[in-house]
N, C-alpha and C positions, 0 to 999 in steps of 0.2 A: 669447586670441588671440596670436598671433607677434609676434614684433616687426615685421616689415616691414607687414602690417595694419596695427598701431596705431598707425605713424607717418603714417600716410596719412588719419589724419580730422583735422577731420573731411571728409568725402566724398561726391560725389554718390551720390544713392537707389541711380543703375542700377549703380553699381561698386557698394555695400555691400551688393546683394542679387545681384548675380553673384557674390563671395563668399561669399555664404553658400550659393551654392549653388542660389539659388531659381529664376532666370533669369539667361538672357542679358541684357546692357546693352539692347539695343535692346528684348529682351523686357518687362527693366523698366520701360522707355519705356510700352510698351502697355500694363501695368498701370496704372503713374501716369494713364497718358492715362484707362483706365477707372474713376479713381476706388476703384480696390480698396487702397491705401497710404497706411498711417496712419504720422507722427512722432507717438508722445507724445498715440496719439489724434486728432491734426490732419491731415487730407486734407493728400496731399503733394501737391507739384507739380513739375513739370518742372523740374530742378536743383534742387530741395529739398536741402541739403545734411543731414550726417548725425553727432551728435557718437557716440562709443565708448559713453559711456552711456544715450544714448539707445534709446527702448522701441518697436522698427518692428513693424509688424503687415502680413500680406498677406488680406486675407479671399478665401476660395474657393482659395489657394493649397495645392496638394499638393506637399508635399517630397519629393523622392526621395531616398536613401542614396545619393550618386554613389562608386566604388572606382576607383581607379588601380593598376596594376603593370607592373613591368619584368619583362620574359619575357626569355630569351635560349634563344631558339630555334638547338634543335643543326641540324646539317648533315643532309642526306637526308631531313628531311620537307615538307610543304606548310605556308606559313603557314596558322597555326589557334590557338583558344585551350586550354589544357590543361584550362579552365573554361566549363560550359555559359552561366551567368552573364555572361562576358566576352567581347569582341570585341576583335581586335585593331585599330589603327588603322594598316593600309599595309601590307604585305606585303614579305615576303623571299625568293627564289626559292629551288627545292629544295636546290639548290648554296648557297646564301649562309647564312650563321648572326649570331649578334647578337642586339641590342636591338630587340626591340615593345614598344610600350605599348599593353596592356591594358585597356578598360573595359567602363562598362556607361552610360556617359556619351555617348549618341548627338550632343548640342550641339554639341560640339568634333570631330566625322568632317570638316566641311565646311572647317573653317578651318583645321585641321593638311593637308590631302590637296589642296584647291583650288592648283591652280596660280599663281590669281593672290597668294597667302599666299605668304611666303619665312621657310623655316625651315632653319637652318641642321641637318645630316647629316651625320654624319662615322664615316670608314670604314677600316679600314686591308686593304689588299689586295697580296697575291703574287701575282707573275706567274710562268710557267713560261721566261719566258727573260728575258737582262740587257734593262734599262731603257736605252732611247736616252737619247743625251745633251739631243737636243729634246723629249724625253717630257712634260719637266716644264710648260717655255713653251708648249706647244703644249694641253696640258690644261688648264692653265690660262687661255688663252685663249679657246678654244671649239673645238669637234670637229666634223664635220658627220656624223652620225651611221644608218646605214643604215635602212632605212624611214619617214625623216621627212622630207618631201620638202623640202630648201632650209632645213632645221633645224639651225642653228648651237646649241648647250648655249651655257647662261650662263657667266657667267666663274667659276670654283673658287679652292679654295686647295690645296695640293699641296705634299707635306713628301715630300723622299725620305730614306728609313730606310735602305736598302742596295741594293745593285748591282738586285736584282729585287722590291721592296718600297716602297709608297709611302703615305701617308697622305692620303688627300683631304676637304674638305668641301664639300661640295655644300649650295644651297638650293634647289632641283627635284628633281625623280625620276617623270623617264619610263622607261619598263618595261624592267630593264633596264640603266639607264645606264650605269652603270662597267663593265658587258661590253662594250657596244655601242662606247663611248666606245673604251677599250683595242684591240678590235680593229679600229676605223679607224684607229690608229696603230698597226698591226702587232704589238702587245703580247695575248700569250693569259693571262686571269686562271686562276692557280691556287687559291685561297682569296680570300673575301672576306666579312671582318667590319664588322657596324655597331657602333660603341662608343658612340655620343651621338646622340641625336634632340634639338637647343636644349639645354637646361639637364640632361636625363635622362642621368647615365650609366648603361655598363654595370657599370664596376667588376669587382668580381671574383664577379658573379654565374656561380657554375656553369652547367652547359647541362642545358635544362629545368627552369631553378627559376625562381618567381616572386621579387619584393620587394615589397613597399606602396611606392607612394609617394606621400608624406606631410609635414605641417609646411611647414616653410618652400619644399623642396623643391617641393610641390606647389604652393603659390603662388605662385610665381615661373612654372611651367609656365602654366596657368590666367591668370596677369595674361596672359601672353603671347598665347596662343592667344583667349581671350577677347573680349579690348579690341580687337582689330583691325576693323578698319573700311575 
């Protein structure tokens, strides 16, 4: 196990079998409830805590191999996966390029994509002419953005790189946004890349190549996405 794991026991049933992978916290819940979770043998219970060397058992439990990957989806295709196996998690339009995460891990579609979940996105984007000087307060404020009737965007963060270039992070995304956004301030996006989904970069993955992600990395993602409630 990793270090960030092993410093966290010992721990409840529903975190040390959401690591492993077996279920969702809440899922584990329903298992314990049904009696199917053994410590060491012994029927667990409802906050059952959990030492490292201890010997858990799920009966009637099916393990799945769950796979993560960083895609970086080039420019002029449809979000899709380059793997029958994998699905992406949220889309980038034909014009946009960047970072998807990949799986085959259906658990985690509803709590990375639910609106009411905040996960930080971050994107760096060209515009085809110079940035106002209220570009930056004004995005990061809130936009009122076309087709969403009385829809003010949440508050951002906003780093300007140069006269037509801006870095932003976003924790929503409605369809669209950094266009939509730009063009109620009179700004037209010329390129626009995702570099991080939360803790996932893209780094220097080329365009159209996969990465695993894995170790420590993946568990950091996974606490996150997971435990939310």
């Amino acid at each position: 196990m990793d270090k960030q794991t092993r410093e966290s026991f010992p721990m409840r049933i529903n975190k040390y079998l959401a690591l492993k992978k077996i279920s969702t916290r809440r899922g584990a819940d329903e298992l314990v409830k049904e009696k199917k979770v053994f410590i060491n043998g012994k029927l667990a219970v409802l906050g059952s805590k959990v030492n490292e060397t201890d010997k858990v058992e799920v009966k009637g439990a099916k393990t799945k191999e769950y796979v993560y990957f960083a895609y970086n989806k080039p420019i002029g295709i449809e979000t899709s996966s380059p793997r029958e196996d994998l699905f992406p998690l949220g889309r980038l339009d034909k014009a946009s390029h960047g970072l998807l995460i990949l799986t085959n891990d259906g658990r985690i579609t509803d709590q990375l994509l639910n609106p009411k979940y905040f996960h930080e996105k971050e994107y760096v984007v060209k515009t085809l002419n110079k940035l106002r000087s209220s570009f930056k307060k004004n995005m990061e404020t809130g936009v009122k953005i076309e087709g969403e009737k009385d829809y003010v965007t949440k508050k951002c963060k906003v780093k300007i790189l140069n006269e037509n270039t801006f870095r932003i992070i976003l924790t929503e995304g409605k369809k669209h946004q950094i266009r939509r956004m730009c063009s109620a301030l009179f700004q037209e996006v010329a390129d626009l890349k995702r570099e991080r989904i939360m803790n996932i970069k893209l780094g220097n993955l080329k365009p159209g190549a996969l990465r695993e992600i894995k170790d420590e990395e993946l568990t950091t993602f996974l606490d996150q996405v997971l435990h939310q409630s």
